[in-house]
Structures are given as C-alpha cells and as structure tokens.
C-alpha positions as CSV (number, residue, x, y, z in Angstrom):
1,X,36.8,-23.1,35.5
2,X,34.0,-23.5,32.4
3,X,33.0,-27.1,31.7
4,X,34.5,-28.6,29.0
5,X,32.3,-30.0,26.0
6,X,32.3,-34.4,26.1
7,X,34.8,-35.1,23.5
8,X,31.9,-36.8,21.4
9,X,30.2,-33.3,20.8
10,X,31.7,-32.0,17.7
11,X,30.1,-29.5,16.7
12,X,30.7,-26.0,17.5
13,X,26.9,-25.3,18.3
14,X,25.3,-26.1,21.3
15,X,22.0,-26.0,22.7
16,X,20.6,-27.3,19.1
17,X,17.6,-28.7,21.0
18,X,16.6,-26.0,22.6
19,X,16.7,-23.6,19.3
20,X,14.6,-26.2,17.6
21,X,11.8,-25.9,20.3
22,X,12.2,-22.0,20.1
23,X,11.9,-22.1,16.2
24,X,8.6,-24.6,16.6
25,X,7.7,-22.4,19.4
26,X,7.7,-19.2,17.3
27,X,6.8,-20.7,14.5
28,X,3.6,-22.1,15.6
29,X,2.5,-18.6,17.1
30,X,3.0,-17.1,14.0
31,X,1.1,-19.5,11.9
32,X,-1.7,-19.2,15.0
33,X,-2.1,-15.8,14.8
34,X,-1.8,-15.7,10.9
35,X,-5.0,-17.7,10.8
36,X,-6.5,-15.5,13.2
37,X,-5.6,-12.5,10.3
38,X,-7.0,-14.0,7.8
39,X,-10.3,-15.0,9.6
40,X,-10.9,-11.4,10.4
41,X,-10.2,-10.7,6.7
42,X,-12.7,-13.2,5.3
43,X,-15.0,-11.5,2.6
44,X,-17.7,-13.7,3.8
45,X,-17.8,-13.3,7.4
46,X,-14.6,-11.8,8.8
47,X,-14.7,-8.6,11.8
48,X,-13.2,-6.3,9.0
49,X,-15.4,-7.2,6.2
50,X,-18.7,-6.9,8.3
51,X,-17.3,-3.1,10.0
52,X,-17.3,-2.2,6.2
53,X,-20.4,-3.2,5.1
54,X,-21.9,-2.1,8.3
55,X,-20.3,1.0,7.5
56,X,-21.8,4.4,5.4
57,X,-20.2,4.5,1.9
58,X,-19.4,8.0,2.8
59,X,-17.2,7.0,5.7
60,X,-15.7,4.1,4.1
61,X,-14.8,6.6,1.2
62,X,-13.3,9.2,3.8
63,X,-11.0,6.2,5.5
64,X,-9.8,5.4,1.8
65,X,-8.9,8.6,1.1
66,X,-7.0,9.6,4.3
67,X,-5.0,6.1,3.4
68,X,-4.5,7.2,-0.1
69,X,-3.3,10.0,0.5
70,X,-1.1,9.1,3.6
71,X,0.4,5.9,1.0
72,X,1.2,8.5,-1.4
73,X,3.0,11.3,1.4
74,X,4.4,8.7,3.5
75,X,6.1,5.8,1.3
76,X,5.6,6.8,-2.2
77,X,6.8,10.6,-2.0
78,X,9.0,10.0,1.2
79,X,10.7,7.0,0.6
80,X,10.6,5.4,-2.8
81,X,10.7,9.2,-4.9
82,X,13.7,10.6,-2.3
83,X,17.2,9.8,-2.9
84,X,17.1,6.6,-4.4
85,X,13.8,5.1,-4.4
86,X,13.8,2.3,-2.6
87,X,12.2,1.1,0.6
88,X,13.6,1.0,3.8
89,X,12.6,-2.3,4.4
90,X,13.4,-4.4,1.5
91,X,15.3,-2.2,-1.1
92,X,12.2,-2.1,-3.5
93,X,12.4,-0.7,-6.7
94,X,10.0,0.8,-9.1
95,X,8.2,-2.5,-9.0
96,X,7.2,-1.3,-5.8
97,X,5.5,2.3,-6.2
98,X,3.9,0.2,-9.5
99,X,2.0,-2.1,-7.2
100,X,1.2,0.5,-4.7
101,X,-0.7,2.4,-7.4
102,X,-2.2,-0.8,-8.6
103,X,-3.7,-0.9,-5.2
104,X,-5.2,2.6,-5.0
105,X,-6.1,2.3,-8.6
106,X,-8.2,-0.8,-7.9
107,X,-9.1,0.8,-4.4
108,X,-10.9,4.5,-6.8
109,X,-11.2,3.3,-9.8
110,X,-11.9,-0.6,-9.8
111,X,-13.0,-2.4,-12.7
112,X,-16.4,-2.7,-12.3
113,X,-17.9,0.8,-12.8
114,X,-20.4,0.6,-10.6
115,X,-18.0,0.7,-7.5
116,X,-15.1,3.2,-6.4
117,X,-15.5,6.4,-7.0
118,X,-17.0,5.9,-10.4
119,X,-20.4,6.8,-9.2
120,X,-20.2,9.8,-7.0
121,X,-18.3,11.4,-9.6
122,X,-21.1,11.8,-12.6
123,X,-22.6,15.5,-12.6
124,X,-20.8,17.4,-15.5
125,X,-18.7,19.4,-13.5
126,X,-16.8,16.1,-11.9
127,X,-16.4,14.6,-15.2
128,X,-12.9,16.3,-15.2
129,X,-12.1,14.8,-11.9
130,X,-12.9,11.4,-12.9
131,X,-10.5,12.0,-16.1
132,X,-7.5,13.6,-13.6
133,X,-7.5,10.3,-11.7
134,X,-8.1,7.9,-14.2
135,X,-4.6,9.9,-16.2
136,X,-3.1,10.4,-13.2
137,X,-3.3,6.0,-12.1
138,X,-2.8,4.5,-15.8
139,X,-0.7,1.8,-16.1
140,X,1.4,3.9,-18.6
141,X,1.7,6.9,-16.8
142,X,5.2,8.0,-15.4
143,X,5.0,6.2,-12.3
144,X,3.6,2.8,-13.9
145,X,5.3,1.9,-16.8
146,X,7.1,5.5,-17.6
147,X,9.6,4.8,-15.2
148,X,11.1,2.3,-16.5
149,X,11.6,4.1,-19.7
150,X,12.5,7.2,-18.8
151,X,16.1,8.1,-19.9
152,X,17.2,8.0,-16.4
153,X,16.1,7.0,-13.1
154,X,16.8,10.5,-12.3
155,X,14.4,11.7,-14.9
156,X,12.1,8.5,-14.2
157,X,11.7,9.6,-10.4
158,X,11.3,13.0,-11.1
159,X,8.3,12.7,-13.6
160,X,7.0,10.3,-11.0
161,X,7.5,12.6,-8.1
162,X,5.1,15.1,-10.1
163,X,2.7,12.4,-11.1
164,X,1.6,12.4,-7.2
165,X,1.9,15.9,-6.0
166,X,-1.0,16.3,-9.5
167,X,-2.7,13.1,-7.9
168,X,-2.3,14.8,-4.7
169,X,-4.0,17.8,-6.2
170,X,-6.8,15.9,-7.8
171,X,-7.8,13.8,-4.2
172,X,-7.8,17.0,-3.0
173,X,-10.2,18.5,-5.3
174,X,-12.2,15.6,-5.2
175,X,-12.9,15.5,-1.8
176,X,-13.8,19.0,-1.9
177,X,-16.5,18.4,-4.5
178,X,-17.8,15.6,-2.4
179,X,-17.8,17.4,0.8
180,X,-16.2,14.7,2.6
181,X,-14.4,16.6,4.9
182,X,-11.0,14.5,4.8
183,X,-8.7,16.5,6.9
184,X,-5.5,16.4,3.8
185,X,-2.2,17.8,4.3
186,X,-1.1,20.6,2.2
C-alpha cells in the first residue's frame, strides 16, 4: 500500500526541496567551471592565450585553417546549406552562417592589416589570393547579406553553397602557396 500525501500538501509536486538543492547544486558547478573557461581565455594571462603566443605564427596559421575549413565542411556546407539550413541544435537561420563567416573573416582577414593573413600574402603572385578571400568573406557576398535577398531561399542557399566550395578552393590554394602543409579534404 503507497503512503498517502498529509492532506495539507496540495500540490501535485513533491520533493520541491530537494530539486531546489539539485538546481543550486548544478547551478553553482556550472557557474564554477564557467569561470574556470574564461580564466583560461584571458587575453592577458589565460593557458590558451599564452600556448598561442608561445606558439610559431606558422602553426597558429595551420590550426586556423584546418578549423576554417572543417567550420566551413562540417556546419556550414553540412548542416546550415543542406535541406533547410538550419542547425541541428537551435534551428538557426541565415543569421547563423552570417556570423560564422564574420568569425573566419575577422579570424584571415581582421581589420588591422598588419595581422591575419594580410601579411604572408604580399608577393605579386598572392595578390589574387588575397582578393579571392577578401570577395569570397564580404559582408555583401551571397552568404552575408545575398541571402537574404535572393529571390528564394532555394536560390539564396544555393549561391551560398558555391560561395564556400570557391572559398574552399581559394584556402586551398592559399595553403599551397604558403607551404603550410594543412592536410584539406578534397
């Protein structure tokens, strides 16, 4: 026979007390190790920030290209450009592939000439490959703000789509010129 409820309990839920202590429980972890995160972030003095500046530009480069291009194959091309275009996680839009290219725009081509790629890519012969990317990650190219006035979404997706397999071209041209040996898929 189960135990009956006192007849001054009411409400439907029980054990409120100890969910309470499980949501401060969790909730305090996850601010704990949030803190954690963003100490190792620090630009100043944080484990990540000194690996990269211990690191050689050349390997740093290398690392953001294999993520470039992996950003590009895995979510962009995989998930956001196939069927329709959003992601599995939170039913993003265009809004999303935008800020993702934001991000490896800033990461190539940031605005301070001096950094990025900017500067390996000088001698004559790269110029071209410095203009590819720069077309190829403009705010008003078909994946920024071309999508949203394409005709369709269809249309939209599809000049997008062949934005990235060029971009995915270019990075791949680039890092033959450079001779950084990133291993990129075909």
């Amino acid at each position: 026979m189960s135990a009956k409820p006192a007849e001054s309990d009411t409400s439907p839920v029980v054990n409120q007390g100890r969910r309470g202590q499980y949501l401060q429980l969790i909730s305090q972890l996850l601010t704990d190790h949030l803190q954690r995160l963003q100490m190792r972030w620090s630009d100043s003095n944080g484990y990540y920030a000194q690996k990269l500046t211990e690191a050689r530009p050349e390997k740093t480069l290398q690392a953001s290209l294999m993520s470039i291009v992996q950003l590009i194959e895995d979510d962009l091309l995989t998930r956001y450009l196939a069927g329709e275009g959003s992601s599995p996680f939170s039913g993003g839009n265009s809004a999303d592939a935008r800020a993702m290219l934001a991000g490896i725009r800033q990461t190539l081509l940031p605005d301070n000439p001096s950094q990025g790629i900017t500067p390996l890519l000088q001698q004559p012969e790269q110029i071209e490959l410095l203009q590819g990317l720069t077309a190829h990650l403009a705010d008003d190219s078909a994946c920024g703000s071309g999508w949203q006035s394409a005709i369709s979404h269809a249309e939209g997706q599809l000049s997008c789509r062949q934005q990235l397999i060029e971009l995915l071209a270019t990075l791949a041209e680039v890092n033959e010129n450079l001779g950084l040996q990133v291993p990129l898929s075909d």
